[in-house]
N, CA, C, O and CB atoms as a CASP TS submission, in Angstrom:
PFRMAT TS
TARGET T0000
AUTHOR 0000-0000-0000
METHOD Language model
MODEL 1
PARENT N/A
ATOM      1  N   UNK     1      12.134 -97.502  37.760  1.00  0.00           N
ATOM      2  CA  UNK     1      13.400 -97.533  37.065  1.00  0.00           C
ATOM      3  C   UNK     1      13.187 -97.157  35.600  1.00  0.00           C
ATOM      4  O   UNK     1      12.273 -97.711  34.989  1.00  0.00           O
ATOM      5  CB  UNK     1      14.055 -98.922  37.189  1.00  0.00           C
ATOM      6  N   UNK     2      13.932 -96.291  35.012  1.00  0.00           N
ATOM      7  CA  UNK     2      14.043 -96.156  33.554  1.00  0.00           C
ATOM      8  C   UNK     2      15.310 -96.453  33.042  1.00  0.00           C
ATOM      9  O   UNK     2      16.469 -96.200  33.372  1.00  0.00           O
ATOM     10  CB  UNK     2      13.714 -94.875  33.122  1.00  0.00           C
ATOM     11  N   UNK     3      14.738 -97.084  32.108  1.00  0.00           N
ATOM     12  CA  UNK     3      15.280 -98.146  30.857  1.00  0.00           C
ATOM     13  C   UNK     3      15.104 -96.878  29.945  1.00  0.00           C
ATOM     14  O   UNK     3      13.987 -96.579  29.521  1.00  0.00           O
ATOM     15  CB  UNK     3      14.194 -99.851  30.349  1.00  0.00           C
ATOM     16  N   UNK     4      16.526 -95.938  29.569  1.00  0.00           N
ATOM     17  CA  UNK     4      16.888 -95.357  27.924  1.00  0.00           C
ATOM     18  C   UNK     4      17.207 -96.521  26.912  1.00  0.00           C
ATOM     19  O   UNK     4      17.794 -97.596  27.038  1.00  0.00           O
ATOM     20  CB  UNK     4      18.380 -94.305  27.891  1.00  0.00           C
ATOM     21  N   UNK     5      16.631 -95.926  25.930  1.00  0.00           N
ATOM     22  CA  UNK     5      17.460 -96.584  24.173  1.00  0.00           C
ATOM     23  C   UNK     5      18.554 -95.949  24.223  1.00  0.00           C
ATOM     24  O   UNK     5      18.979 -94.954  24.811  1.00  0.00           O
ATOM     25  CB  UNK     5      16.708 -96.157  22.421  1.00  0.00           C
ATOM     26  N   UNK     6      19.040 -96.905  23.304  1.00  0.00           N
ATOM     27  CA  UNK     6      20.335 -96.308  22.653  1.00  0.00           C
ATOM     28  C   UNK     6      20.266 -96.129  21.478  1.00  0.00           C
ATOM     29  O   UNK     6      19.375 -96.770  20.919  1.00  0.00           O
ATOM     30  CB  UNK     6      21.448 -96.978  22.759  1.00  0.00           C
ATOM     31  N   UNK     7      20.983 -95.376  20.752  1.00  0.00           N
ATOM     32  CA  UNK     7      20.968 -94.702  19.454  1.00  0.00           C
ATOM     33  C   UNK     7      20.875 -96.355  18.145  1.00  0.00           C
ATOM     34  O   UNK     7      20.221 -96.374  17.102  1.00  0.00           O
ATOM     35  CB  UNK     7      22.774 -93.486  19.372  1.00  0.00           C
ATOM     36  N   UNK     8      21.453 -97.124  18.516  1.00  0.00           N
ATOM     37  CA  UNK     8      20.780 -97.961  17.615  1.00  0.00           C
ATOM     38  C   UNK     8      19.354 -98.639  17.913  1.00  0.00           C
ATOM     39  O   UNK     8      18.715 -99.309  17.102  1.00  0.00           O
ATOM     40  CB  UNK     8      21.669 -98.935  17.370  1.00  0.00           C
ATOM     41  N   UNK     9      19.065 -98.408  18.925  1.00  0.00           N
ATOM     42  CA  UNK     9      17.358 -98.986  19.073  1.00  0.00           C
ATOM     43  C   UNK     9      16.155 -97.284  18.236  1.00  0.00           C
ATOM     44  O   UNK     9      14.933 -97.260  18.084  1.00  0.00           O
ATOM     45  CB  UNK     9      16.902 -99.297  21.708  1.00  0.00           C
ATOM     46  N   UNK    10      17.255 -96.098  17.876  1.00  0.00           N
ATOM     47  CA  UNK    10      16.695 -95.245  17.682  1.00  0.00           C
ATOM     48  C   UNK    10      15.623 -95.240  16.297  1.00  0.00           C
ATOM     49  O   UNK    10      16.144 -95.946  15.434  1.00  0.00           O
ATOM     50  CB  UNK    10      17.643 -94.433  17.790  1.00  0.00           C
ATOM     51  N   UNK    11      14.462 -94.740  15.876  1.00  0.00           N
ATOM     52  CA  UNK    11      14.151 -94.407  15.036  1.00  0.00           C
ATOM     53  C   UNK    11      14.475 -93.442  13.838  1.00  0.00           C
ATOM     54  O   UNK    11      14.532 -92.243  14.112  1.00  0.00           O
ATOM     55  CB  UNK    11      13.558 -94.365  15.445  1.00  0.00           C
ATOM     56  N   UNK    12      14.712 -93.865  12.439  1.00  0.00           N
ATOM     57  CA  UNK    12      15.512 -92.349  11.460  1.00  0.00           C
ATOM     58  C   UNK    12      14.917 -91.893  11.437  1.00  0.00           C
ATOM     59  O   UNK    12      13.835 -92.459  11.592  1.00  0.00           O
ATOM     60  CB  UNK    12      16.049 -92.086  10.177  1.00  0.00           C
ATOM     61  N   UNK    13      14.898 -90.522  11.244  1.00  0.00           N
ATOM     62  CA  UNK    13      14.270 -89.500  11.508  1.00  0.00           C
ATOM     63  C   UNK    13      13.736 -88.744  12.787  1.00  0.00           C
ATOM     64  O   UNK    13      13.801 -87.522  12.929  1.00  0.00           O
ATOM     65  CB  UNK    13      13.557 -89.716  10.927  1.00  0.00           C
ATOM     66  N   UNK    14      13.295 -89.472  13.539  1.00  0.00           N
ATOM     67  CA  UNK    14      12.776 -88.703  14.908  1.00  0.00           C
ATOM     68  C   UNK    14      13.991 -88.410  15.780  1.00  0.00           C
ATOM     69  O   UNK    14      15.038 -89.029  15.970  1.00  0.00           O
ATOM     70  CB  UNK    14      11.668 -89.656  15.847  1.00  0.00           C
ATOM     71  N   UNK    15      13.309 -86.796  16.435  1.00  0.00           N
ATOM     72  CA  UNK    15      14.373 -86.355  17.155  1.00  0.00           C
ATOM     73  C   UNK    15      14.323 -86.742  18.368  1.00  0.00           C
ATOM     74  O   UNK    15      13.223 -86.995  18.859  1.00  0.00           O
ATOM     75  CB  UNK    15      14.531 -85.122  17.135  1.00  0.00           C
ATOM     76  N   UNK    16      15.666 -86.893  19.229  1.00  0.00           N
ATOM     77  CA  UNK    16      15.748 -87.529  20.512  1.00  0.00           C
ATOM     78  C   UNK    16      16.414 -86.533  21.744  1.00  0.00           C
ATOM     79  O   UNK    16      17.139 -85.688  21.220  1.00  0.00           O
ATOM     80  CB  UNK    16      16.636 -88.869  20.281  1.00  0.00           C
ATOM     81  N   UNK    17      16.380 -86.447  22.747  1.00  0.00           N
ATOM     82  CA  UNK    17      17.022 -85.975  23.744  1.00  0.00           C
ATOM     83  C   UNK    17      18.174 -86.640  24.207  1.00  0.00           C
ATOM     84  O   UNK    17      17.875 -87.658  24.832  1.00  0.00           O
ATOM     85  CB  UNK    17      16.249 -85.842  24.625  1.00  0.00           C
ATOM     86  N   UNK    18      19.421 -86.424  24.122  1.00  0.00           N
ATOM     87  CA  UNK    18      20.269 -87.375  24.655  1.00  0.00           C
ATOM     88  C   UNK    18      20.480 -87.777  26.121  1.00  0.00           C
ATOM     89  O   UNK    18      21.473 -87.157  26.503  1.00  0.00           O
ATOM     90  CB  UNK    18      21.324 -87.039  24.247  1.00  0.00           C
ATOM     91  N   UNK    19      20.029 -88.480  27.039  1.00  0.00           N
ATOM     92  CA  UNK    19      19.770 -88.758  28.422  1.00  0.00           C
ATOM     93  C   UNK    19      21.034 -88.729  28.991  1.00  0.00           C
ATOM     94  O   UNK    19      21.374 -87.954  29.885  1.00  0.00           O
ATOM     95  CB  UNK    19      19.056 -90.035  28.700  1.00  0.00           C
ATOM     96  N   UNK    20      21.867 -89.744  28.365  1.00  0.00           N
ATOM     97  CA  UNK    20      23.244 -89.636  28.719  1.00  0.00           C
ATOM     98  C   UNK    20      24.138 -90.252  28.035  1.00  0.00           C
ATOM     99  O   UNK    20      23.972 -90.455  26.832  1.00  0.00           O
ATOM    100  CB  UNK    20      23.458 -89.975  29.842  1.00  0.00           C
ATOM    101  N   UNK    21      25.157 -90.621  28.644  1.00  0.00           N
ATOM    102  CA  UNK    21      26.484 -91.026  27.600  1.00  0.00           C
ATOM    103  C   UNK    21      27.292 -92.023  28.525  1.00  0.00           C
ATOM    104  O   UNK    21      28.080 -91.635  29.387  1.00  0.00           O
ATOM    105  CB  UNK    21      27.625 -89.511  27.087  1.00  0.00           C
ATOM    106  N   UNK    22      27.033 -93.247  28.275  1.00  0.00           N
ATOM    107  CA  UNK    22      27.829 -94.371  28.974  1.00  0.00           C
ATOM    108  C   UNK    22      29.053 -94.330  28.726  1.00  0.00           C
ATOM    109  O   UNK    22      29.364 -94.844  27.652  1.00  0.00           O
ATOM    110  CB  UNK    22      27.473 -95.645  28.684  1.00  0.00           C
ATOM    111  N   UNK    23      29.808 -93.936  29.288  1.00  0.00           N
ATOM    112  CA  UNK    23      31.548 -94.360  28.921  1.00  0.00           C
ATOM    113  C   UNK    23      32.089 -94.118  30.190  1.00  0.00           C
ATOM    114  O   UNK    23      31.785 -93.343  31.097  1.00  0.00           O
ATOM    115  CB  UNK    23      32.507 -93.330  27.647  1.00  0.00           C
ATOM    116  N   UNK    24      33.175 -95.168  30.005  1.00  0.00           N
ATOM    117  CA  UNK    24      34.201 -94.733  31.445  1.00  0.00           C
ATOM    118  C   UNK    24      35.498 -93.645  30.538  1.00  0.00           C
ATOM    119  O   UNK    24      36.408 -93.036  31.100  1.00  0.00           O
ATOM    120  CB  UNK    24      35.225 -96.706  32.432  1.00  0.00           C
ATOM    121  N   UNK    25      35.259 -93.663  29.280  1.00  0.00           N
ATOM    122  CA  UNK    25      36.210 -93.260  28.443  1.00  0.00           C
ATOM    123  C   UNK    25      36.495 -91.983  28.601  1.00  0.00           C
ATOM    124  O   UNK    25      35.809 -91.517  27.692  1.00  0.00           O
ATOM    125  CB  UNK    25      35.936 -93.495  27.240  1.00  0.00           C
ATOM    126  N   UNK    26      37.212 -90.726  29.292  1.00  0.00           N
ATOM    127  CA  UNK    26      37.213 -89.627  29.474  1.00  0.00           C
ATOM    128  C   UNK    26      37.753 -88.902  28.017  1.00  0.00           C
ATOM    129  O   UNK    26      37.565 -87.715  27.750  1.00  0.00           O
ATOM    130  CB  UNK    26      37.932 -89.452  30.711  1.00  0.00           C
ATOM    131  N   UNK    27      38.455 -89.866  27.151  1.00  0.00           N
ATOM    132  CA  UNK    27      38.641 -88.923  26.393  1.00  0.00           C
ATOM    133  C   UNK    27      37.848 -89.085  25.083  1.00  0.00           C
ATOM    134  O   UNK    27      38.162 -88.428  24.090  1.00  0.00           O
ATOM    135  CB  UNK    27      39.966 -88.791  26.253  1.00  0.00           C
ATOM    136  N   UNK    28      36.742 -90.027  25.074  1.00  0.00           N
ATOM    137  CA  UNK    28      35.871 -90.300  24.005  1.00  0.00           C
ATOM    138  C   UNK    28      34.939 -89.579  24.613  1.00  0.00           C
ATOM    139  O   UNK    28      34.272 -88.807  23.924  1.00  0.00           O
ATOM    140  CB  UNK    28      35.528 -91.735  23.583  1.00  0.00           C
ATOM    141  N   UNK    29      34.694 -89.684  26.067  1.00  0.00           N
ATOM    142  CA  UNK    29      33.329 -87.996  26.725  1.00  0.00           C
ATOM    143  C   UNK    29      33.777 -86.722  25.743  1.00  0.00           C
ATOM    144  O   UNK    29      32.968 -86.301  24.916  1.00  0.00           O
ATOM    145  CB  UNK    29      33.765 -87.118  29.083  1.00  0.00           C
ATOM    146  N   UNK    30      35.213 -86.077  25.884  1.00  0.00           N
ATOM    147  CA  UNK    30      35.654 -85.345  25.374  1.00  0.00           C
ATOM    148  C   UNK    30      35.524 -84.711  24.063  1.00  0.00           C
ATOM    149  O   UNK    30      35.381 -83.529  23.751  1.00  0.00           O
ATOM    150  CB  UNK    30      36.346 -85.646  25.576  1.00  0.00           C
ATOM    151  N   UNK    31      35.632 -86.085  23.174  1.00  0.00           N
ATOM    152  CA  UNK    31      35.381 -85.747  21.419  1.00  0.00           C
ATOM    153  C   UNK    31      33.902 -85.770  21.411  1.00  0.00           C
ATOM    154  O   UNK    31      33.381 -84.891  20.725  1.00  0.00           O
ATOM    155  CB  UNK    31      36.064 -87.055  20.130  1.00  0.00           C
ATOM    156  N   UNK    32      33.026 -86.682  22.099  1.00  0.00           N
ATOM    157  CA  UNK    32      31.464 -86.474  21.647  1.00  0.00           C
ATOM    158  C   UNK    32      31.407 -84.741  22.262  1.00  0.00           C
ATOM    159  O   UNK    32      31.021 -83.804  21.562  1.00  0.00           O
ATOM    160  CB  UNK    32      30.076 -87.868  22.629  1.00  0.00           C
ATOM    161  N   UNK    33      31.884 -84.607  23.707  1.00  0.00           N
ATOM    162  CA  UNK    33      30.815 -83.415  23.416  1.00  0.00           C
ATOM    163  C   UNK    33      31.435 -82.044  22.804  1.00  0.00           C
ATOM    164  O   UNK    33      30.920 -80.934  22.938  1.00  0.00           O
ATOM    165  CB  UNK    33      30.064 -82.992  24.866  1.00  0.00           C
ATOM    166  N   UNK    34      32.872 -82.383  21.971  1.00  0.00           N
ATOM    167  CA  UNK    34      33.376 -81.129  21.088  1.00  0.00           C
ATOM    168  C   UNK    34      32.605 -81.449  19.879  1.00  0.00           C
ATOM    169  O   UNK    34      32.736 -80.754  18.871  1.00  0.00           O
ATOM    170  CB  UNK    34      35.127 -80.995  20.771  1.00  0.00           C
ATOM    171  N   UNK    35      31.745 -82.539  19.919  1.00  0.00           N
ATOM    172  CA  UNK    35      31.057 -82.363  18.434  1.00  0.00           C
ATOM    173  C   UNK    35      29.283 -82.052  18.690  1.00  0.00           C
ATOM    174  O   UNK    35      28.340 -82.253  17.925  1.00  0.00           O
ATOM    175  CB  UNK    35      31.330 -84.068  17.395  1.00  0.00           C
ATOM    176  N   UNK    36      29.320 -81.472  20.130  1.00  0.00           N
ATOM    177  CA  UNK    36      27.705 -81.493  20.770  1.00  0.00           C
ATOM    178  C   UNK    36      26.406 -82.450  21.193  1.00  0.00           C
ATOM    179  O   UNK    36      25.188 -82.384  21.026  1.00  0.00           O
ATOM    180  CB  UNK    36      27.138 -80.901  20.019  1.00  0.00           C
ATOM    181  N   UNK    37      27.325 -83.367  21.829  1.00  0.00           N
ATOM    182  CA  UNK    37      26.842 -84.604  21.470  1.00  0.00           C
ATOM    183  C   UNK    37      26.773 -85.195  23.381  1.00  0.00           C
ATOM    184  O   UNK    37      27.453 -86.165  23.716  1.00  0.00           O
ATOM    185  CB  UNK    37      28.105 -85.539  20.116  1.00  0.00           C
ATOM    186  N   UNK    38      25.855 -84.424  24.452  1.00  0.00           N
ATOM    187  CA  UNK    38      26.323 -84.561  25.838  1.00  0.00           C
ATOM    188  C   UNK    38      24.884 -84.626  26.248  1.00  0.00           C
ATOM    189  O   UNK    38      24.123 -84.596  25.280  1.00  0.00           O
ATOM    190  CB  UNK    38      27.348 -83.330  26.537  1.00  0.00           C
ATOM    191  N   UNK    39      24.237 -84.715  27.551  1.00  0.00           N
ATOM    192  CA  UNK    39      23.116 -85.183  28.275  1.00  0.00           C
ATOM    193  C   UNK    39      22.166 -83.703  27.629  1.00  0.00           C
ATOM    194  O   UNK    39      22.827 -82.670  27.741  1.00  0.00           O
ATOM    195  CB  UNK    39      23.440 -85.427  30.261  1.00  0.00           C
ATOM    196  N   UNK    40      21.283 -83.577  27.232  1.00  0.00           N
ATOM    197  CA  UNK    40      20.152 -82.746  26.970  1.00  0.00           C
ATOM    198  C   UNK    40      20.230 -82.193  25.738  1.00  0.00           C
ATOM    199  O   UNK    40      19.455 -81.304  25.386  1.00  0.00           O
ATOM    200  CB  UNK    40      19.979 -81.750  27.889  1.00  0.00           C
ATOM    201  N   UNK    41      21.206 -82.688  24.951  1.00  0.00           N
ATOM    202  CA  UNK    41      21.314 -81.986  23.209  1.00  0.00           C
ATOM    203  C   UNK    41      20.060 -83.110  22.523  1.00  0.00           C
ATOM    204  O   UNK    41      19.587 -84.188  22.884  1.00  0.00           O
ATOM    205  CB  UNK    41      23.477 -82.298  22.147  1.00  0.00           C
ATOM    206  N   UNK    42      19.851 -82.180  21.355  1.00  0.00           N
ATOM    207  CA  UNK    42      19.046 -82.904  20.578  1.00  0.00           C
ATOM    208  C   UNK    42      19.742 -83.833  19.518  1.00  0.00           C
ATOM    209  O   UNK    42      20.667 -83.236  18.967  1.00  0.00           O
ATOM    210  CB  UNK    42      18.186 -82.000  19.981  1.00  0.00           C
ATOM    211  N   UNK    43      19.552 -85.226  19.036  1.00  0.00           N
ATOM    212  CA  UNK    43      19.814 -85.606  18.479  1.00  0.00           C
ATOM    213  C   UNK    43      19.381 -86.443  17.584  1.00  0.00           C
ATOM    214  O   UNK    43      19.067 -87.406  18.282  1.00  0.00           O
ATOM    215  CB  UNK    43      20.270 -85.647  18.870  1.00  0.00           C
ATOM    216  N   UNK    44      19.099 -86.789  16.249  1.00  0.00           N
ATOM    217  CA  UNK    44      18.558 -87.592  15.275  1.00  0.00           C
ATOM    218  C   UNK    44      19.109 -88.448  14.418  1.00  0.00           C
ATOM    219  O   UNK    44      20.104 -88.131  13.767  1.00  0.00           O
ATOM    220  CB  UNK    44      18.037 -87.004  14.658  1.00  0.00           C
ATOM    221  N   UNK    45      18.552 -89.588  14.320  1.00  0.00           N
ATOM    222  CA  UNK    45      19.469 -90.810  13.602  1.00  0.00           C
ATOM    223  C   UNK    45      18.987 -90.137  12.138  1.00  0.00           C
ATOM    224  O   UNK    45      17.939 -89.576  11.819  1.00  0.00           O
ATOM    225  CB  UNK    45      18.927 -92.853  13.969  1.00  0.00           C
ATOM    226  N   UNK    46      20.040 -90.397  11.495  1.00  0.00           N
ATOM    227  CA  UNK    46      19.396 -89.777   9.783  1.00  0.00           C
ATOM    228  C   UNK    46      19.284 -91.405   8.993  1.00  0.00           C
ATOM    229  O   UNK    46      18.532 -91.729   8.073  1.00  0.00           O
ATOM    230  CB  UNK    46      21.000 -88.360   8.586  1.00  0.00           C
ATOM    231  N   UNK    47      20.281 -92.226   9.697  1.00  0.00           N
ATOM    232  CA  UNK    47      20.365 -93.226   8.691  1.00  0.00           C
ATOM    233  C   UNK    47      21.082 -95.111   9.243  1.00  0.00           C
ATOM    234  O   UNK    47      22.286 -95.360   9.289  1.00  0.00           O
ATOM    235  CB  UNK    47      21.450 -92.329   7.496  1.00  0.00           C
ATOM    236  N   UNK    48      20.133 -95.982   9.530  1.00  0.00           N
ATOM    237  CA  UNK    48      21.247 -96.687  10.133  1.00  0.00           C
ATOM    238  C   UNK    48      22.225 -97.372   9.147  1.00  0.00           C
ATOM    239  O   UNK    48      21.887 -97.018   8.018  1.00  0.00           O
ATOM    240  CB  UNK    48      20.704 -97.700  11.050  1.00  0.00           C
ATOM    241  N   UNK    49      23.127 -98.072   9.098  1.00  0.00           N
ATOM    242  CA  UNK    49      24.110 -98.353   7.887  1.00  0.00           C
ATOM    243  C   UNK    49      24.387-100.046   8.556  1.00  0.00           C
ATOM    244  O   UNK    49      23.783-100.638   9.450  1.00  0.00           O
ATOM    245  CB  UNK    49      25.823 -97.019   7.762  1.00  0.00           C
ATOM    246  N   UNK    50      25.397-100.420   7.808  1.00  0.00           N
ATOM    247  CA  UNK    50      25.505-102.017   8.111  1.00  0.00           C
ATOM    248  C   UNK    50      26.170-101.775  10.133  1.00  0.00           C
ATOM    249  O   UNK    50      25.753-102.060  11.256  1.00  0.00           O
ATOM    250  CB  UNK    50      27.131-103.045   6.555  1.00  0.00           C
ATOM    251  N   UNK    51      27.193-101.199   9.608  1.00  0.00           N
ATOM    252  CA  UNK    51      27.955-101.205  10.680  1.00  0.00           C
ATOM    253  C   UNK    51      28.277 -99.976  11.684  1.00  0.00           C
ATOM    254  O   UNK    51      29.166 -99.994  12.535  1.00  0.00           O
ATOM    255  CB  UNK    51      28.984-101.628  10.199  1.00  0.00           C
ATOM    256  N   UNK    52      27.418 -98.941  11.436  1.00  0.00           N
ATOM    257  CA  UNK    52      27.575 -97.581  11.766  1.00  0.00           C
ATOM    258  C   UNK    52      25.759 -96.630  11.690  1.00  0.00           C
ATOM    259  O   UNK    52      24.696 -97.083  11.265  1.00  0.00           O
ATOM    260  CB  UNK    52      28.889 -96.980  10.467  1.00  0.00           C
ATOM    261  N   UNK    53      25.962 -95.673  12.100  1.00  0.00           N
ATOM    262  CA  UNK    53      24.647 -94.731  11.502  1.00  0.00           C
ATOM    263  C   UNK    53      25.225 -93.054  11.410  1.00  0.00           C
ATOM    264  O   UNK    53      26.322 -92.576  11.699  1.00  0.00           O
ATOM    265  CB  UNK    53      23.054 -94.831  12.816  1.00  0.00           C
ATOM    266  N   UNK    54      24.159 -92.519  10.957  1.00  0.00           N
ATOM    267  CA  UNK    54      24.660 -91.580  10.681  1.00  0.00           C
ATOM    268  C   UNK    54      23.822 -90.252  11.303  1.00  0.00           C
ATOM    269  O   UNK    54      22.762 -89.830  10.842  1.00  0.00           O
ATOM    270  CB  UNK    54      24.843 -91.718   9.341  1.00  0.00           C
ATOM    271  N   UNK    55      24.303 -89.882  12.071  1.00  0.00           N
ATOM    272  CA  UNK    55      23.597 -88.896  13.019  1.00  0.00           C
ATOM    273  C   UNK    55      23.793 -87.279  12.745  1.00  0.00           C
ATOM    274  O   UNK    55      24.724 -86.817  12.086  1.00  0.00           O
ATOM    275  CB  UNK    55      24.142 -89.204  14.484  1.00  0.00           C
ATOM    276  N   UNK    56      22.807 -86.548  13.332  1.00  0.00           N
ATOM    277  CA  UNK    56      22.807 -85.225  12.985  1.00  0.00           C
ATOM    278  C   UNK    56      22.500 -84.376  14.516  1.00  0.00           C
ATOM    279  O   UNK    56      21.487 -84.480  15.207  1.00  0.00           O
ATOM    280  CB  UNK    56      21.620 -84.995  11.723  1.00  0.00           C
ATOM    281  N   UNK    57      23.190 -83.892  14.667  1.00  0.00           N
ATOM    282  CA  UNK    57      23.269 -82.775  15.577  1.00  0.00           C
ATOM    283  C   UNK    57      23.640 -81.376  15.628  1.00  0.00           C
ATOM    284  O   UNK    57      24.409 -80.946  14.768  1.00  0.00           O
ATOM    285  CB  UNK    57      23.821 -83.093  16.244  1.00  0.00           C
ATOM    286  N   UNK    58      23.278 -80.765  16.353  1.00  0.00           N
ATOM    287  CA  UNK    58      23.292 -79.317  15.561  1.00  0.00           C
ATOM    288  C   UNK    58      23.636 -78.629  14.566  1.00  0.00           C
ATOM    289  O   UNK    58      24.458 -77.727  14.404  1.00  0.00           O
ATOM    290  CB  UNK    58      23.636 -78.715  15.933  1.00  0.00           C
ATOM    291  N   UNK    59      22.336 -79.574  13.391  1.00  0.00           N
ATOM    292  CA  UNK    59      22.686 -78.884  11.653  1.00  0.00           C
ATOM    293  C   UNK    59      24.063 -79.263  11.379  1.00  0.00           C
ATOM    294  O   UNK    59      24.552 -78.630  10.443  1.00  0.00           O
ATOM    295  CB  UNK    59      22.634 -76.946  11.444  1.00  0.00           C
ATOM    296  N   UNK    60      25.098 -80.419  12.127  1.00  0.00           N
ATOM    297  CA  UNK    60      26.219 -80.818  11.292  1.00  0.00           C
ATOM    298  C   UNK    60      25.692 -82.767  11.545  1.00  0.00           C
ATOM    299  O   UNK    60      24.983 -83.253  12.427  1.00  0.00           O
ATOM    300  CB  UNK    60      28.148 -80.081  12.076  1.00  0.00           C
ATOM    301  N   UNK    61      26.399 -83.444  10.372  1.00  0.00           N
ATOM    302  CA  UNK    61      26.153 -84.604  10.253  1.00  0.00           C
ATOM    303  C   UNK    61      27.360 -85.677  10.694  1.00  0.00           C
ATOM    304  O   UNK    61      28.502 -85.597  10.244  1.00  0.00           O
ATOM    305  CB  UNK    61      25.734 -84.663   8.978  1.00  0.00           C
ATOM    306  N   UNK    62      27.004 -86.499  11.465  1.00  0.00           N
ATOM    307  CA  UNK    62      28.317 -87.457  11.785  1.00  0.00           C
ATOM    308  C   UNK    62      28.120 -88.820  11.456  1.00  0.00           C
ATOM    309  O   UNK    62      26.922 -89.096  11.400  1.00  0.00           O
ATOM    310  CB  UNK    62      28.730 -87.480  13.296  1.00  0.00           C
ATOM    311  N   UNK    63      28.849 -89.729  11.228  1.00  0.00           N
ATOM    312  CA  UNK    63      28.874 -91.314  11.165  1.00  0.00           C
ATOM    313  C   UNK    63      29.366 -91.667  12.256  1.00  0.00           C
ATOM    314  O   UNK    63      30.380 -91.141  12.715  1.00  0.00           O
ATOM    315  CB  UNK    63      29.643 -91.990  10.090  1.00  0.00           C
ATOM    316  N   UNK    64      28.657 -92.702  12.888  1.00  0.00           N
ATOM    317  CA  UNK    64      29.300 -92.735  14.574  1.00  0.00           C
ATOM    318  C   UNK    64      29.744 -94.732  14.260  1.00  0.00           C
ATOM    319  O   UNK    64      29.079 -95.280  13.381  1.00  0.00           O
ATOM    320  CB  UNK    64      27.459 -92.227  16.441  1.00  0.00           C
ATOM    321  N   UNK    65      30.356 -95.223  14.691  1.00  0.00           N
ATOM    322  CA  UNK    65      29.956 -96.563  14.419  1.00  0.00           C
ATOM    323  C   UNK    65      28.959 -97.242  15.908  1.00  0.00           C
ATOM    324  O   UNK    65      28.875 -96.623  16.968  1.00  0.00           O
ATOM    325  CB  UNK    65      31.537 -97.462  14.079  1.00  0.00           C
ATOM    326  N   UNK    66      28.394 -98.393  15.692  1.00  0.00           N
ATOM    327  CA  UNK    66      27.284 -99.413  16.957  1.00  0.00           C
ATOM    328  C   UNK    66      28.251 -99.293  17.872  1.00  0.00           C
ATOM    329  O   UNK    66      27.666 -98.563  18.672  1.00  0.00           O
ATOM    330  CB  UNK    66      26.763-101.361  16.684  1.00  0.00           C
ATOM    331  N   UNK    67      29.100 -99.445  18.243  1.00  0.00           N
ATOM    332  CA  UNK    67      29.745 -99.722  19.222  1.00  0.00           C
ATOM    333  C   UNK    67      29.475 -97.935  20.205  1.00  0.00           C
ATOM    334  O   UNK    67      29.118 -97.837  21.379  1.00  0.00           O
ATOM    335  CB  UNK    67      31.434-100.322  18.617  1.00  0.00           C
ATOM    336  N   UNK    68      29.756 -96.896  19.349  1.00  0.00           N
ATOM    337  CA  UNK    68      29.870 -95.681  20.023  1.00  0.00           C
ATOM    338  C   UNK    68      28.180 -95.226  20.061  1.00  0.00           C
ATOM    339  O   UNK    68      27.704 -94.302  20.722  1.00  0.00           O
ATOM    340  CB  UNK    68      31.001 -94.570  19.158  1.00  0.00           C
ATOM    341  N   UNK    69      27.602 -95.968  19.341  1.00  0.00           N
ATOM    342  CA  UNK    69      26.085 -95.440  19.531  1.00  0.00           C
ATOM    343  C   UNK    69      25.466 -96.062  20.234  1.00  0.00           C
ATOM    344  O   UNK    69      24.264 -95.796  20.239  1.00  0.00           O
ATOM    345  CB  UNK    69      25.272 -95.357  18.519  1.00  0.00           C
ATOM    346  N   UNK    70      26.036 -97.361  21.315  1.00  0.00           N
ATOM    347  CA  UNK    70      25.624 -97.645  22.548  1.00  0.00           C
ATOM    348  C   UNK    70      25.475 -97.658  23.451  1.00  0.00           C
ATOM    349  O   UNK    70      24.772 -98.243  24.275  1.00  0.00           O
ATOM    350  CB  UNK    70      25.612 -97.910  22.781  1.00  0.00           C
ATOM    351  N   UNK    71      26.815 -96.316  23.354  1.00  0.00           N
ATOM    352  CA  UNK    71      26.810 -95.331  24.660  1.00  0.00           C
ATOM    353  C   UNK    71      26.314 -94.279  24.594  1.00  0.00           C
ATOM    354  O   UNK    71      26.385 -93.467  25.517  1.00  0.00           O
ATOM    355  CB  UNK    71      27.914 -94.962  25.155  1.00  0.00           C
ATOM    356  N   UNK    72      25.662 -94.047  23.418  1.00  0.00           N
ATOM    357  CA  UNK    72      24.326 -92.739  23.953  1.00  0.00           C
ATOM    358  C   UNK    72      23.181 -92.912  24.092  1.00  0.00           C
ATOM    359  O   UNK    72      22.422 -93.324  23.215  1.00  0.00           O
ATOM    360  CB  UNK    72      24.026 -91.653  23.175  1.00  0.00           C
ATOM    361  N   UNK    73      22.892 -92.626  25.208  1.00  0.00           N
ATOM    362  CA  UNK    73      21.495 -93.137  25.537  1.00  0.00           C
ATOM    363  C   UNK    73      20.344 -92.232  25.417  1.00  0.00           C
ATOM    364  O   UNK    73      20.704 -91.094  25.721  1.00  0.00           O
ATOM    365  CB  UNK    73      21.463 -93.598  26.869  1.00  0.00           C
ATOM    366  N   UNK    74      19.425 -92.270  25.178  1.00  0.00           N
ATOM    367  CA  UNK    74      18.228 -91.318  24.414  1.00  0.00           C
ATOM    368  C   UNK    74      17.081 -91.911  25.546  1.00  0.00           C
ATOM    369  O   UNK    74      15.910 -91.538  25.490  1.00  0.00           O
ATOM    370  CB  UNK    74      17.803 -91.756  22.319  1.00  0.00           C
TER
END
């Protein structure tokens, strides 16, 4: 059985593979992957913050908050 992290168990700086994306949410699937953000993109924590982090994916930068970075799994 494999056990993924999730983007807050992630390390800043190192780059990750995104494994997958927990949501039953079809239209939060939707906005992550219009911002490139779906099973095999690369992705890197730049920064974690109190309540949020701040992620980078293809050369553009996002603030995601814990709650949405527990559904990507790395």
């Amino acid at each position: 059985m494999v056990i993924h992290m999730t983007l807050r168990d992630a390390v800043e700086g190192k780059e990750y593979i995104i494994q997958k994306i927990q949501t039953d949410d079809e239209e939060l699937n939707a906005f992550l992957f219009s911002l490139g953000c779906y099973s095999g993109e690369l992705i890197t924590v730049v920064s974690h913050l109190k309540r949020s982090c701040i992620v980078s994916i293809k050369d553009a930068r996002y603030n995601i908050d814990h709650q949405l970075a527990e559904a990507i799994r790395i």
